[in-house]
LOKOLPA-158759 format. One record per residue (C-alpha): residue number from 1; residue in three letters; x, y, z. Coordinates in steps of 0.5 Angstrom, whole numbers, plus 500, padded with zeros to 3 digits. Example, Ala and Ser with C-alpha at 12.3 -4.5 7.8 and 13.67 -1.06 7.14 Angstrom:
2
<1,ALA,<525,491,516>>,
<2,SER,<527,498,514>>,
END
This chain:
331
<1,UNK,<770,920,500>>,
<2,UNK,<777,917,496>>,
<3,UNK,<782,919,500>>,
<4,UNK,<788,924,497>>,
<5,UNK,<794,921,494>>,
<6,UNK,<800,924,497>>,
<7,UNK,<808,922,495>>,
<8,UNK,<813,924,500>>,
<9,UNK,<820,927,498>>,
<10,UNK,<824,927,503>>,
<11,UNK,<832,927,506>>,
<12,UNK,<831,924,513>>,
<13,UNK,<833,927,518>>,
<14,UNK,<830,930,525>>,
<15,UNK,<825,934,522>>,
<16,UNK,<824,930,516>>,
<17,UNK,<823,924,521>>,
<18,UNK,<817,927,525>>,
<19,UNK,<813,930,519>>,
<20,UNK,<813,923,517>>,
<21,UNK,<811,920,523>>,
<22,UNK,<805,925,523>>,
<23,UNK,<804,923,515>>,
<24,UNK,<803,917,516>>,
<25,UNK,<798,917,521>>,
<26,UNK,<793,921,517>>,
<27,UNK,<788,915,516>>,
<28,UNK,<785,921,510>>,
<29,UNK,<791,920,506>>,
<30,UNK,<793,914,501>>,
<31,UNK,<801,916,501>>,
<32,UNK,<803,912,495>>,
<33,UNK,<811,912,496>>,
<34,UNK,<816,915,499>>,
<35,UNK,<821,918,495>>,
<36,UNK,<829,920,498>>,
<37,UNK,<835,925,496>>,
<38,UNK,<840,927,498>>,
<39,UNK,<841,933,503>>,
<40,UNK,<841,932,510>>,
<41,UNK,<845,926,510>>,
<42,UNK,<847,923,504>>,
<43,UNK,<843,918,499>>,
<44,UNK,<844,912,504>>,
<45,UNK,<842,915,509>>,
<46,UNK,<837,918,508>>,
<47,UNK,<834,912,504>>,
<48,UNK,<835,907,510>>,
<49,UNK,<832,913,515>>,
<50,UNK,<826,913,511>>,
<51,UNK,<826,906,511>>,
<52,UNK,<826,905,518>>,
<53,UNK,<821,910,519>>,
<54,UNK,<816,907,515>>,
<55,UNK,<817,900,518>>,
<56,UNK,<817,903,525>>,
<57,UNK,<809,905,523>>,
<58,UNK,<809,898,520>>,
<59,UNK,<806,901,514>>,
<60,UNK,<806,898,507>>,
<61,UNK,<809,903,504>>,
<62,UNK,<815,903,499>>,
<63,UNK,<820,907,500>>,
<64,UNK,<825,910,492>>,
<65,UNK,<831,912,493>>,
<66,UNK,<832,918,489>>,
<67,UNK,<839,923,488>>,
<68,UNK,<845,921,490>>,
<69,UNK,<848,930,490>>,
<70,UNK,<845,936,486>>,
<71,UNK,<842,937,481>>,
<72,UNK,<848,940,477>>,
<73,UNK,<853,934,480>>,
<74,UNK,<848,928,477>>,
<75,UNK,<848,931,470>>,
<76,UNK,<855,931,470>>,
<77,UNK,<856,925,473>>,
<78,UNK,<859,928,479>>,
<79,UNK,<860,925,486>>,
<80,UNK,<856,928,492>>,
<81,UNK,<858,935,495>>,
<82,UNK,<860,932,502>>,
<83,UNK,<856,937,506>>,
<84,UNK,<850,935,509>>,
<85,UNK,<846,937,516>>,
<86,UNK,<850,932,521>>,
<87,UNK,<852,938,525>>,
<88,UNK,<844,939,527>>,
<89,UNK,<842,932,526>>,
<90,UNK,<847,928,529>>,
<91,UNK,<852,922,524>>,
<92,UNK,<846,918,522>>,
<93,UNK,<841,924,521>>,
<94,UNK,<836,921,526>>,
<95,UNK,<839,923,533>>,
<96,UNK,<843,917,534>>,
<97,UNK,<836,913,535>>,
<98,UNK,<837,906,534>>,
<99,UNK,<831,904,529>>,
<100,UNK,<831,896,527>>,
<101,UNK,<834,896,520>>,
<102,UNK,<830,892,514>>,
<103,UNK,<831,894,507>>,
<104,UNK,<825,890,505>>,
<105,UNK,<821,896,503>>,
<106,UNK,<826,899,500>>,
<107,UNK,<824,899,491>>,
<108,UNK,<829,897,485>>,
<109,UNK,<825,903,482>>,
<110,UNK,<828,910,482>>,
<111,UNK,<824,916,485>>,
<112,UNK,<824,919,478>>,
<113,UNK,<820,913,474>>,
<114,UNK,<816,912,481>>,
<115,UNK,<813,920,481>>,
<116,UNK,<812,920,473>>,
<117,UNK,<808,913,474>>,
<118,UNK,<805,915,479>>,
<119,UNK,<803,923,475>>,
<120,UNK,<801,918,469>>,
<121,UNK,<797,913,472>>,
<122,UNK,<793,919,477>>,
<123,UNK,<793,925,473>>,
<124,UNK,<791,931,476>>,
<125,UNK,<790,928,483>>,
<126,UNK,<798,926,486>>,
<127,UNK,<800,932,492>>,
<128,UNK,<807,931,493>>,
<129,UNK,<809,934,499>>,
<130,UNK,<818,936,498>>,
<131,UNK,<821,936,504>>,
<132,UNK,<828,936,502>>,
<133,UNK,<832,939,496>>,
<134,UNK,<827,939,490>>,
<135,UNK,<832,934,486>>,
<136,UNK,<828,928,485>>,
<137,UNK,<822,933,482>>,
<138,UNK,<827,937,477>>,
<139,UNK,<830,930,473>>,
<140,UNK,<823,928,473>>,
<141,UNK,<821,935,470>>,
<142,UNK,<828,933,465>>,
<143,UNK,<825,927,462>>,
<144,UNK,<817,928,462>>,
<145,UNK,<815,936,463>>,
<146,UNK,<808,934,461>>,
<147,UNK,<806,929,466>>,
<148,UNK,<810,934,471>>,
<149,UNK,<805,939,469>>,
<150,UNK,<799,934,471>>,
<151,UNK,<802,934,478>>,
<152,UNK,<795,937,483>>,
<153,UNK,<800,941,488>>,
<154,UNK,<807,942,491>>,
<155,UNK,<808,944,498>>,
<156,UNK,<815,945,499>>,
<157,UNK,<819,946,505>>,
<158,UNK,<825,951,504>>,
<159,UNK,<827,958,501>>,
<160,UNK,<826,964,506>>,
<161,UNK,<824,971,504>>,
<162,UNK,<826,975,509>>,
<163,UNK,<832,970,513>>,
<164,UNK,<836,965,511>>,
<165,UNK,<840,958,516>>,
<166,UNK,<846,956,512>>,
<167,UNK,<848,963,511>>,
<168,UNK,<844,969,512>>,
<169,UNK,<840,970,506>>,
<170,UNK,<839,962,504>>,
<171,UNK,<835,957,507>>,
<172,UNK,<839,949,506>>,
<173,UNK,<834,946,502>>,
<174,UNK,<835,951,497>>,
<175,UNK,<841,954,497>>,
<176,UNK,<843,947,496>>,
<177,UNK,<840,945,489>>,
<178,UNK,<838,953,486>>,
<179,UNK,<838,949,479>>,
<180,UNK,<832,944,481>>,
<181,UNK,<829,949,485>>,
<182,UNK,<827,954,479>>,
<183,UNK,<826,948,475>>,
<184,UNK,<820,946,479>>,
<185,UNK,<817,953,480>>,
<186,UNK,<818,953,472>>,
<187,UNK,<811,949,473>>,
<188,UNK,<807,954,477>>,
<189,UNK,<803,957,471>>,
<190,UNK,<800,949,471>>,
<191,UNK,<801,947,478>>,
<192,UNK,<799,949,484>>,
<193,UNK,<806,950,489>>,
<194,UNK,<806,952,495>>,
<195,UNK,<813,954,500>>,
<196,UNK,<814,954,507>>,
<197,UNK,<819,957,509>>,
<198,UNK,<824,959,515>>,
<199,UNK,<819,965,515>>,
<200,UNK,<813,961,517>>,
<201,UNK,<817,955,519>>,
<202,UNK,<820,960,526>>,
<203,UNK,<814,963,527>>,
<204,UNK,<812,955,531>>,
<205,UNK,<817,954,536>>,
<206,UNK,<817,948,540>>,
<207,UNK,<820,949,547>>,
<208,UNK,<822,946,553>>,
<209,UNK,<815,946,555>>,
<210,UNK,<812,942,548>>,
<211,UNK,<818,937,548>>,
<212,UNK,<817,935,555>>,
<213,UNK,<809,934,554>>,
<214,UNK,<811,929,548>>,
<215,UNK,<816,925,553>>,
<216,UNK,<811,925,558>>,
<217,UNK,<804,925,555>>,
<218,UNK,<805,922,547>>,
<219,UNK,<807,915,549>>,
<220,UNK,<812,910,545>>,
<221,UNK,<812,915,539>>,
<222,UNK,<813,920,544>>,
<223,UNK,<819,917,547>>,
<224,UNK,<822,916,540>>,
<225,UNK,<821,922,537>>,
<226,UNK,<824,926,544>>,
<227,UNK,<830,922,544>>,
<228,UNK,<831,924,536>>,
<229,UNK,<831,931,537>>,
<230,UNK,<836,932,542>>,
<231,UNK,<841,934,538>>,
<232,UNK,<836,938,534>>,
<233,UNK,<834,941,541>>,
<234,UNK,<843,942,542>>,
<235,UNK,<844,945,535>>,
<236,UNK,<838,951,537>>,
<237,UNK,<842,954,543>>,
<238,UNK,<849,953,539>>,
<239,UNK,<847,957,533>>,
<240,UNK,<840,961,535>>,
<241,UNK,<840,961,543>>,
<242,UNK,<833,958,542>>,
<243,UNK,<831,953,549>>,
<244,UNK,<826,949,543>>,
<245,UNK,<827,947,536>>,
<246,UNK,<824,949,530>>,
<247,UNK,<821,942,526>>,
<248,UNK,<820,946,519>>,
<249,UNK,<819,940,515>>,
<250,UNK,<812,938,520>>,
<251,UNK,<810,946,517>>,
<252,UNK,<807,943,509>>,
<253,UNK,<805,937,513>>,
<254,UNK,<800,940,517>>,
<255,UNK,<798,945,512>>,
<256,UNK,<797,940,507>>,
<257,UNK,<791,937,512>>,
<258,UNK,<789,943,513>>,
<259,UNK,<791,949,511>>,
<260,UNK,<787,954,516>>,
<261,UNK,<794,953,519>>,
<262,UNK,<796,958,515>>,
<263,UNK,<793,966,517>>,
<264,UNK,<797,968,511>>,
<265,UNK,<798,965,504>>,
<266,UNK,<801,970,498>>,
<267,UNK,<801,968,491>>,
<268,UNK,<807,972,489>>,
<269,UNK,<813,971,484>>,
<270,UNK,<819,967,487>>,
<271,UNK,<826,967,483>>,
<272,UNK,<832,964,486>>,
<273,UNK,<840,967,486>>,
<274,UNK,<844,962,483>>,
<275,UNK,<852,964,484>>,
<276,UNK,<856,968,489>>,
<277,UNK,<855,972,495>>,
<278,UNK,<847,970,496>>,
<279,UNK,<847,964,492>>,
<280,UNK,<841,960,495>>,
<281,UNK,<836,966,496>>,
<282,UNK,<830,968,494>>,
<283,UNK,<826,973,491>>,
<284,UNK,<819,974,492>>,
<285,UNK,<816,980,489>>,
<286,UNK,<810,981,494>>,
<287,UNK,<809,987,492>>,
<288,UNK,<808,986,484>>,
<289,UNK,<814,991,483>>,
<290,UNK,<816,986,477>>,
<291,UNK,<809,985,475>>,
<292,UNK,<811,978,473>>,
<293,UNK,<808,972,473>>,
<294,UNK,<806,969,479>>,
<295,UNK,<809,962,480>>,
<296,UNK,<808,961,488>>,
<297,UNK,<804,962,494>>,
<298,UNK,<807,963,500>>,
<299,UNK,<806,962,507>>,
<300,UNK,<808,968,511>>,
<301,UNK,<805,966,518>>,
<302,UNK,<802,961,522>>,
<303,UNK,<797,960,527>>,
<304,UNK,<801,956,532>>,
<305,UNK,<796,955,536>>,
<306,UNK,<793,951,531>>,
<307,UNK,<799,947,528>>,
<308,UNK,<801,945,536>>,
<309,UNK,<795,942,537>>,
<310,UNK,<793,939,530>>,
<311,UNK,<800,936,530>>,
<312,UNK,<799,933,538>>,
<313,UNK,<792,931,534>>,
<314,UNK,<795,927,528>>,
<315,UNK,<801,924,531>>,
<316,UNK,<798,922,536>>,
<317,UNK,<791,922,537>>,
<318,UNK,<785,926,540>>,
<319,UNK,<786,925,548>>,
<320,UNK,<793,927,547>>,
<321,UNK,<791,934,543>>,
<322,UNK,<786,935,549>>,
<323,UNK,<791,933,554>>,
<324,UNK,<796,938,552>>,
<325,UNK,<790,943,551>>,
<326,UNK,<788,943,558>>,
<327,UNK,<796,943,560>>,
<328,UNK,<797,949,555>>,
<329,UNK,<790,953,555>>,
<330,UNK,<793,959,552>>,
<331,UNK,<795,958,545>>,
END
């Protein structure tokens, strides 16, 4: 069997960096590239971030450095908005986690034209898995909608039906781009689209005990990953009184290997609030009030039993699923 065709857009950032650590050591997937934005941190960051992650895995795999700022700032030429998650994830948005620097991975070619050759050249077949701001996705949209349409599936971690995080009714990743957000949706009638929000992103809860295990039990990757989520684990209790943390951008992962980890997925209308008070919120109709297309679907719980175990199985290998199995064996 071919493997599946994966592209990764990402911010890095400390959840961004654990679900490509996980992604990247599913031997079932073929990642073509890894393409960054702006979010978490800024343009540099995140492409030097994804760039040390990639040459930790000692994959060959090249890494397109997408938007520089939102949607709206790009096509005005603007310079980037100057906020970002480094309260949550640390100055240079891994924890403050020393990895080697080499750029050699990192392409001359822009994410844009990266994903619309990729689309062109596997069409019907390229998954992408959006982690961060959809930026990168709606100016490809912008310079060749057709070929977007020919995208097999979006997962995308962001938005929130029923709570927010950077205010109380909007999730970051959205709130921080709305305008790339509705183009992207823009494509569900074509492309299959997947959201992950904080609704299902909160059900799965690492905590003391599962942060513990991985020091102990997962190895160097293991170590490297406990030590990045310190300022993670600091940023939970001060603002959410959590002794554990929420990876959220391992959730589309995991759903994209196996989709069981999801107990409820709801095809629904999803429209974003543009401007004021809730800027950033989303909208979605799971009652079919507005009778409305259905340009999403969208997990709203998870097996956390399963997404702990597949994430121990997949990041770092079967003995240490059966470990943390035995330790934990009432998930």
């Amino acid at each position: 069997m071919s493997k599946r065709k994966i592209l990764f857009d990402t911010d890095p950032g400390i959840d961004d960096a654990v679900a490509l650590l996980t992604l990247l050591n599913y031997e079932p997937f073929d990642v073509l590239g890894i393409t960054t934005v702006a979010g978490n941190k800024g343009i540099e960051h995140t492409t030097d971030n994804a760039s040390k992650l990639v040459r930790y895995t000692r994959k060959d795999i090249r890494v397109y450095r997408g938007a520089h700022s939102s949607y709206p700032r790009v096509k005005a030429g603007l310079p980037a908005e100057g906020r970002d998650g480094g309260n949550v994830h640390g100055e240079d948005g891994l924890g403050g986690v020393a990895l080697p620097v080499d750029p050699s991975n990192i392409s001359s070619k822009s994410a844009i034209d990266f994903i619309l050759d990729t689309v062109s050249k596997y069409p019907g077949e390229v998954e992408i898995i959006s982690v961060g701001p959809m930026t990168n996705l709606a100016l490809a949209i912008d310079k060749d909608e057709a070929t977007m349409r020919k995208v097999k599936k979006i997962y995308s971690m962001g938005g929130g039906v029923y709570r927010g995080n950077v205010t109380p009714v909007a999730e970051f990743n959205y709130w921080f781009d709305t305008q790339s957000v509705e183009k992207v949706y823009s494509l569900g009638n074509d492309v299959d689209i997947v959201m992950v929000g904080l609704d299902a992103t909160h059900q799965v809860i690492f905590d003391a005990n599962d942060l513990a295990f991985i020091r102990l039990a997962a190895g160097e990757k293991g170590e490297l990953i406990y030590a990045m989520v310190q300022d993670y684990l600091n940023a939970y209790w001060k603002f959410n009184k959590y002794i554990g943390i929420v990876i959220h951008d391992l959730l589309p992962v995991l759903m994209a290997i196996d989709p069981s980890v999801c107990s409820r997925l709801v095809q629904s209308n999803l429209r974003i609030v543009h401007e004021g008070l809730t800027k950033g919120q989303c909208i979605v109709d799971l009652v079919d009030s507005w009778k409305l297309e259905k340009n999403a679907f969208v997990a709203m719980d998870m097996d956390v039993g399963k997404c702990k175990e597949l994430f121990m199985e997949v990041c770092f290998g079967k003995e240490v699923k059966e470990n943390y199995r035995s330790v934990f064996p009432t998930l």
